[in-house]
C-alpha positions as CSV (number, residue, x, y, z in Angstrom):
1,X,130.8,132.1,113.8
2,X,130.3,131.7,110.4
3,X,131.9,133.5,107.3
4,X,129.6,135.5,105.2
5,X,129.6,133.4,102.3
6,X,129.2,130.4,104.5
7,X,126.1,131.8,105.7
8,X,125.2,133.4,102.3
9,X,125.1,129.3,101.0
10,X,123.3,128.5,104.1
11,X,120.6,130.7,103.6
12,X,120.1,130.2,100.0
13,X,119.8,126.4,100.3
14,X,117.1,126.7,102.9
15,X,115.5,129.5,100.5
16,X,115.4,126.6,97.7
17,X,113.0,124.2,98.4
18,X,110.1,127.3,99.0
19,X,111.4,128.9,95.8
20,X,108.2,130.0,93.7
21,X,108.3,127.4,90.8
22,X,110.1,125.0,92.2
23,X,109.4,121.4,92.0
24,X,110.2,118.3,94.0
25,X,111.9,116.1,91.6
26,X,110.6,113.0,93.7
27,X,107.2,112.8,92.2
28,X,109.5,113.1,88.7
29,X,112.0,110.3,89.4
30,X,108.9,108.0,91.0
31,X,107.2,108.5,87.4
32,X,110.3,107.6,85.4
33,X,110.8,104.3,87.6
34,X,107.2,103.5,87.1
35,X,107.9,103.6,83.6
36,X,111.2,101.7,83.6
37,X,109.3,99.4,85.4
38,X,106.9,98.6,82.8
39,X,108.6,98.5,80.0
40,X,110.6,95.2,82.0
41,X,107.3,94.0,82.8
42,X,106.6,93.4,79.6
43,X,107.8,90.3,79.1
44,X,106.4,88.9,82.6
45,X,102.8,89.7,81.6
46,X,103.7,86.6,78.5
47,X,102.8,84.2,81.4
48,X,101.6,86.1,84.5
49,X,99.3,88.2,82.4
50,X,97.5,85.5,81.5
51,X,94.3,84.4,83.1
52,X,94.6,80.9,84.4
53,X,97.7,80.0,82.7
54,X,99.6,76.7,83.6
55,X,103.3,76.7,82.9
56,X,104.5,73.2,81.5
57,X,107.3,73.0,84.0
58,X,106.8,72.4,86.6
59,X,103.3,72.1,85.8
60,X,101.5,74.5,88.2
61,X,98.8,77.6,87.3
62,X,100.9,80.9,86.9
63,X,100.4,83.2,89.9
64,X,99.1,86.7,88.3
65,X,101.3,89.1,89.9
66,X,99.8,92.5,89.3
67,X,98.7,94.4,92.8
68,X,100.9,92.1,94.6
69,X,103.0,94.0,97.5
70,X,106.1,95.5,96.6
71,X,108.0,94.1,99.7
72,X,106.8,90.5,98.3
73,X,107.4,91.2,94.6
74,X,111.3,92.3,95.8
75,X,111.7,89.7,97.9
76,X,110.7,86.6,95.3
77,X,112.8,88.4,92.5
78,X,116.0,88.6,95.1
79,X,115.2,85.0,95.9
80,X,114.7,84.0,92.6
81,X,118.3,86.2,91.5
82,X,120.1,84.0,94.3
83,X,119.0,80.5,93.8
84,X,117.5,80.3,96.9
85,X,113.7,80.1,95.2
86,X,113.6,78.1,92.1
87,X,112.1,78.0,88.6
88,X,114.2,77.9,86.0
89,X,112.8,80.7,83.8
90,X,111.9,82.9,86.8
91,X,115.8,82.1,87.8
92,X,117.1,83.0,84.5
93,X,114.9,86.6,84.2
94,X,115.7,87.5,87.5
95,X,119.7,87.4,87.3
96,X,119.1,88.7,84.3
97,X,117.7,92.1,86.5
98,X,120.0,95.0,88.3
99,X,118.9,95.8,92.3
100,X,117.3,98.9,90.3
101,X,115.9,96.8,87.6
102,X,113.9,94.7,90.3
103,X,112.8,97.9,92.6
104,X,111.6,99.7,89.1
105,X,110.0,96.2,88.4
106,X,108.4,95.8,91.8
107,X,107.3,99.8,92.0
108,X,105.4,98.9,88.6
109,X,103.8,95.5,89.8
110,X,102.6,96.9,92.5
111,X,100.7,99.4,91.1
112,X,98.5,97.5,88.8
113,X,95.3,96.4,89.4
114,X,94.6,92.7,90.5
C-alpha cells in the first residue's frame, strides 16, 4: 500500500501532462536543435551550397547535401569524425563536431529542400 504522499506525487504527476496550458517541451527542444543545427551548417553550405561546385582536392563535384536523410548525414559525419571515410576538410570539420553537434547538424540538413 502506498503512503499518502506517495500517492499524492503519483497522482499529481499523471495530472501534469493534461494540465490546462501545459506544453510539451519536445516540439521546443526539436526547434532549438534545428536552430543549432543551422547555425553549424553555415559553413558547410561554403562548398555544398553551391551548385555544381568542384573541390580542387580531390578533384570531384561537391555532393549538395540539403534534404539528404538524417540516418545518412549521421552516418558520413561519424565516418568522416573516425577516419574511416576520408577527405581531409570533411575530416577536419567533422572532429571538429560533438555527437550533439552532428545530430543538431543532421536534424537541420535534413530538413532543407533539395
Amino acid at each position: 500500500m502506498m503512503r499518502p504522499l506517495q500517492l499524492a506525487a503519483c497522482l499529481a504527476f499523471a495530472v501534469v501532462p493534461f494540465a490546462a496550458g501545459a506544453q510539451d517541451p519536445a516540439p521546443a527542444a526539436q526547434q532549438a536543435a534545428l536552430e543549432e543545427g543551422r547555425s553549424l551548417a553555415y559553413t558547410c553550405m561554403g562548398c555544398h551550397g553551391i551548385p555544381e561546385y568542384r573541390n580542387a582536392y580531390p578533384a570531384y563535384r561537391v555532393p549538395k547535401i540539403g534534404g539528404q536523410s538524417e540516418e545518412y548525414l549521421t552516418n558520413a559525419l561519424n565516418e568522416y569524425k573516425r577516419g574511416t571515410r576520408r577527405h581531409p576538410t570533411m575530416e577536419a570539420q567533422a572532429k571538429s563536431f560533438s555527437d550533439e553537434d552532428i545530430a543538431n547538424l543532421a536534424a537541420f540538413l535534413s530538413s532543407v529542400n533539395k
